[in-house]
N, C-alpha and C positions, 0 to 999 in steps of 0.2 A: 770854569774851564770845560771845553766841548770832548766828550767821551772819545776817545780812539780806538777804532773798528779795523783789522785786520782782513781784505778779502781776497781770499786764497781760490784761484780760478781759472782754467784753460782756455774758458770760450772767450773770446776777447767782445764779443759783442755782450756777454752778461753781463761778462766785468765792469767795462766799463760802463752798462746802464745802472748798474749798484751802485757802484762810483759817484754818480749822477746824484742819484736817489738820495744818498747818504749825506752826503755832501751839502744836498739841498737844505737837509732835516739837520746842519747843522754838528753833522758829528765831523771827526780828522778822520779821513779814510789814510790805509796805506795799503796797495796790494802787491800779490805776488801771481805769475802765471804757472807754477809748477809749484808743487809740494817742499823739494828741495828749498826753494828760493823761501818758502812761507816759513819754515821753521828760523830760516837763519833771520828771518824780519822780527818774527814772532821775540825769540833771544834778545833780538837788539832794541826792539821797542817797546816792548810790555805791552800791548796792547789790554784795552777793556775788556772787551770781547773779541772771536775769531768766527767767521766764514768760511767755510770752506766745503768744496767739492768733495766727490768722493774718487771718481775715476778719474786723474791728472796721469801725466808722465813724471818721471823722473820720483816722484814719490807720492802715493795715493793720497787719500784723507784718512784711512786708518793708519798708516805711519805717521803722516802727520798729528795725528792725533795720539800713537804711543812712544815720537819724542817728546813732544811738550809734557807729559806727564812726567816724566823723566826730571825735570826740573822742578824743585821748589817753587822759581820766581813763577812759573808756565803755568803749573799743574791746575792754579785755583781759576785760571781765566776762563769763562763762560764757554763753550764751544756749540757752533751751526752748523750741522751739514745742511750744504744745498746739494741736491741732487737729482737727474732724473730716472734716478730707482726706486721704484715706491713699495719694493717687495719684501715682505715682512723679515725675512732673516738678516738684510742687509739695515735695516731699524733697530733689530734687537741687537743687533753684532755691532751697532757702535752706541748704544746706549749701555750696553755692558761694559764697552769701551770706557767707557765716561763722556761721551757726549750728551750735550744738554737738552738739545733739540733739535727737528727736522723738518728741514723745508722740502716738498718735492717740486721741483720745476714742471711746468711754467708757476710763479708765483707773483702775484702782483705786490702795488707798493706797498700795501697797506699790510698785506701779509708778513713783509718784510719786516718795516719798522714796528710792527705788534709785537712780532715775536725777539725782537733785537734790546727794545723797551722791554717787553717782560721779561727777559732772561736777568737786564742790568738790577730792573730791580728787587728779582728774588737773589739776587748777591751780594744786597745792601739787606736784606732780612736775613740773608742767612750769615752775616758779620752781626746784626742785633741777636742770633738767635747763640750764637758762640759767644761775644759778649757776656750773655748772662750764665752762657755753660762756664764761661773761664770763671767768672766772678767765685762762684763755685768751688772751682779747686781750692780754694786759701783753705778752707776745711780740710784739703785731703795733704796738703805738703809743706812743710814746716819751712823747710827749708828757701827764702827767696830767687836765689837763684836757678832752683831745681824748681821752682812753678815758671818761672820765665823760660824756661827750655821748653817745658811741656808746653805751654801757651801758643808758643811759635810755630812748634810742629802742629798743633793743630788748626793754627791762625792759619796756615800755611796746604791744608789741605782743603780739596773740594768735596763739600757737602754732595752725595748723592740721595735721590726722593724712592722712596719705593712704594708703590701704589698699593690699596689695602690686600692682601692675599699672596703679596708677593713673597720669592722666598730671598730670605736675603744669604743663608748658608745652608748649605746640606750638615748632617750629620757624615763624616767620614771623610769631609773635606779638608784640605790642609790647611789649619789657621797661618793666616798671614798679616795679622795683624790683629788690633784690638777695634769693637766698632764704641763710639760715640753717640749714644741717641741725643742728637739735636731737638727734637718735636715728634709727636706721633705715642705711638703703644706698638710695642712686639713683643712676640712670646715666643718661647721654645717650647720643643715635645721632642719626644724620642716615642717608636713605633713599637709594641709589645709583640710580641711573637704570633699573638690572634689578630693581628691587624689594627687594634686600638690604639688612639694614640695617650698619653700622658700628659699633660703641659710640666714641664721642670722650672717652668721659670715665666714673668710679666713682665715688661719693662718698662719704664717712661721716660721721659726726659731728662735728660744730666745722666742716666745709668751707661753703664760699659758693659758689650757683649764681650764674649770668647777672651776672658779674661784666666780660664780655666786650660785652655785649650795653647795662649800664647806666655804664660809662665811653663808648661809643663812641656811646650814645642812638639804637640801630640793633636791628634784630628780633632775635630769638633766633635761633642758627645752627644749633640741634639743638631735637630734642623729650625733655625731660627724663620718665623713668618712675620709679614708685619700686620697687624689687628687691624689697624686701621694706615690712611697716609701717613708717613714718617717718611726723616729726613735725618739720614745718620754719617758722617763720618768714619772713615778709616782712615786709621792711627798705622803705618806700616811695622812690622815686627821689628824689621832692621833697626828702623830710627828710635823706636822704644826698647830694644837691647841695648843701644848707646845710654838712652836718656838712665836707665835701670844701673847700669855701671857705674856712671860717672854720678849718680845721685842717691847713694842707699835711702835716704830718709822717706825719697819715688817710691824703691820697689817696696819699703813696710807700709806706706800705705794701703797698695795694689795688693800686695799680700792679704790686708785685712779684708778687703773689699770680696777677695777670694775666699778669707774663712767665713766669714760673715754668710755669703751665696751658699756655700757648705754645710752650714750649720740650718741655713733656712729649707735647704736639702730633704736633713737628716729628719727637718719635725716634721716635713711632708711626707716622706716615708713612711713615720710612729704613725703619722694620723692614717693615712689608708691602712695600714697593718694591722690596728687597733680601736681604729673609732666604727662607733657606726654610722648609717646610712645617712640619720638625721645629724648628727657632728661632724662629719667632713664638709654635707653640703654648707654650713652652715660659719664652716673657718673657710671656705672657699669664696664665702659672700663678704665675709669677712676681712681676705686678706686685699679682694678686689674693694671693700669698702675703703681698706687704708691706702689705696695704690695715690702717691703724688698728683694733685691732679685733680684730684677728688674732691671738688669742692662743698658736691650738694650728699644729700644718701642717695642716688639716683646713679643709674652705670649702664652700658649697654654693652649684651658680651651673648653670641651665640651659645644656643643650646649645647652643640657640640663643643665648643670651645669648655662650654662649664662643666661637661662631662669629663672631659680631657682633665680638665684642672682639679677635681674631685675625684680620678679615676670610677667612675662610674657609669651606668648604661646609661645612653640618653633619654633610652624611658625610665630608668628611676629617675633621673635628672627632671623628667616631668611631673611625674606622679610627687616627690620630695618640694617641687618649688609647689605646686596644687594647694599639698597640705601647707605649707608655712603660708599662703595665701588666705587659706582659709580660717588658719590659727589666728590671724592678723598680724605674723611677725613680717612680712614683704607684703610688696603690689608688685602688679606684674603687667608690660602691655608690649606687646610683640616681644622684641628683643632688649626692652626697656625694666630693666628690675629697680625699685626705690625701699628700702630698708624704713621700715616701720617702726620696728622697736629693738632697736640695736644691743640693748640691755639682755631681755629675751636669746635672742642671736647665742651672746657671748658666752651667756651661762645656759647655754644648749645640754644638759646630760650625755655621756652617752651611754 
């Protein structure tokens, strides 16, 4: 069955040469000439994917694009601006949005169905990549019916990508939900009063951010980054205040999961407060040795990032990785660390 493309469009000469375009390459087009008209197509046909302008009448492309969010069936569908605005705040202001990508006009054919095909099928990867996140939950919810609630809402939302450095929350922001890590590494830090930062936390794949922040209905207590590409979900607070009420057996999970992060907290604390130099760096390699993921002794993790995560300067962070280098307990080549003698490591003194 041939994909159905929504294209949402003023100029009638675009339109219709998309039309064309699409049409030829075998996809159902349906369009709309105003915004209004797109949403109510959008509703009644589910489309695959959406097209759409950004300056229409009767309702732009950012309305359009924060009704369809608005709906469950809408929300997960792939989203295009075409546009001929190519100016940075209007890019960032609907990728915040939740748009997926952007075209600037004039755009030829090839550009079109590139980025039409690539959108379809990172939505067929990111249904494999929630697949294996669901598989998952059976460890965390006893209850069957109370995993099929949870699966739906998140079957149900649209994965967003965050590029390495990006931030995905502030500290002091209002949690609004729980996030999902689909794929990727991110980490949290909070800022010390001299300027340094902390890392409080690592993340991988299958983990839940602001899980602290959306039980307790209080701001986030770090600013989460992403280490590298990830691709994470947001779980809305609303729908998981529901899913939490109607499924006690939910929130004792989610509970654990909370003390669990709490208690991993507490022993990063004891270690700065009590270990030395050589023993934090050394549970720091360590906890980055056990991170999910971690197939080989091999990791890649900036200087500063490991200062953060050690509370330490980043010149001891040099001088401390030197010597275990030289001890023969690490190798070290740019930003690549490989774990030598993991035994050594663990039974570190302090």
């Amino acid at each position: 069955m041939s994909k159905k493309v929504l294209i949402i469009e003023d100029n009638d000469d675009i339109r219709e040469n998309v039309i064309e375009i699409l049409e030829l390459a075998g996809y159902t087009v349906t369009s709309a000439s105003n915004g209004k008209v797109g949403v109510e197509l959008a509703f009644k046909e589910i489309p695959d994917i959406i097209l759409c302008d950004i300056m229409m009448p009767e309702m732009d492309g950012y309305g359009v694009l924060y009704m369809l969010s608005k709906r469950p069936e809408t929300i997960a569908i792939p989203f295009i601006f075409l546009t001929a605005k190519a100016e940075h705040f209007d890019r960032r202001k609907g990728m915040e949005m939740g748009a997926d990508d952007y075209l600037t006009k004039p755009f030829d054919d090839m550009e079109l169905l590139n980025a039409i095909e690539s959108r379809l099928r990172k939505k067929e990867g990111q249904q494999a990549f929630y697949s294996k996140s669901l598989d998952r939950l059976n460890s965390l919810v006893a209850k069957r019916d109370g995993l099929a609630a949870l699966q739906q809402i998140i079957a149900e939302r649209k994965a967003r990508s965050f590029k390495k450095s990006q931030v995905i929350y502030y500290e002091g922001d209002r949690g609004n939900g729980l996030y999902l890590l689909i794929s990727g590494k991110v980490k949290t830090i909070k800022l010390a009063e001299d300027g340094r930062e902390l890392m409080t936390g690592i993340y991988s794949a299958d983990d839940y951010l602001g899980i602290n922040a959306m039980l307790s209905n209080e701001e986030y207590t770090d600013t989460a980054t992403a280490l590298e590409d990830s691709l994470l979900c947001l779980i809305p607070k609303e729908q998981l205040e529901q899913l939490l009420n109607l499924y006690p057996e939910v929130a004792r999970e989610f509970i654990k999961l909370l003390a669990n992060d709490i208690r991993e907290k507490e022993e990063q604390l004891l270690q700065m407060a009590y270990h030395s130099v050589r023993k934090k760096m050394a549970q720091a390699l360590l906890r980055l040795h056990r991170q999910p993921g971690s197939e080989t002794d091999s990791f890649k993790i900036a200087r500063e990032d490991l200062a953060a995560m050690a509370a330490m300067a980043t010149e001891t962070v040099s001088r401390t990785l030197s010597d275990f280098k030289e001890e023969g307990l690490i190798e070290k080549t740019g930003s690549t660390i490989t774990i030598i003698d993991l035994a050594r490591l663990t039974k570190m003194k302090n």
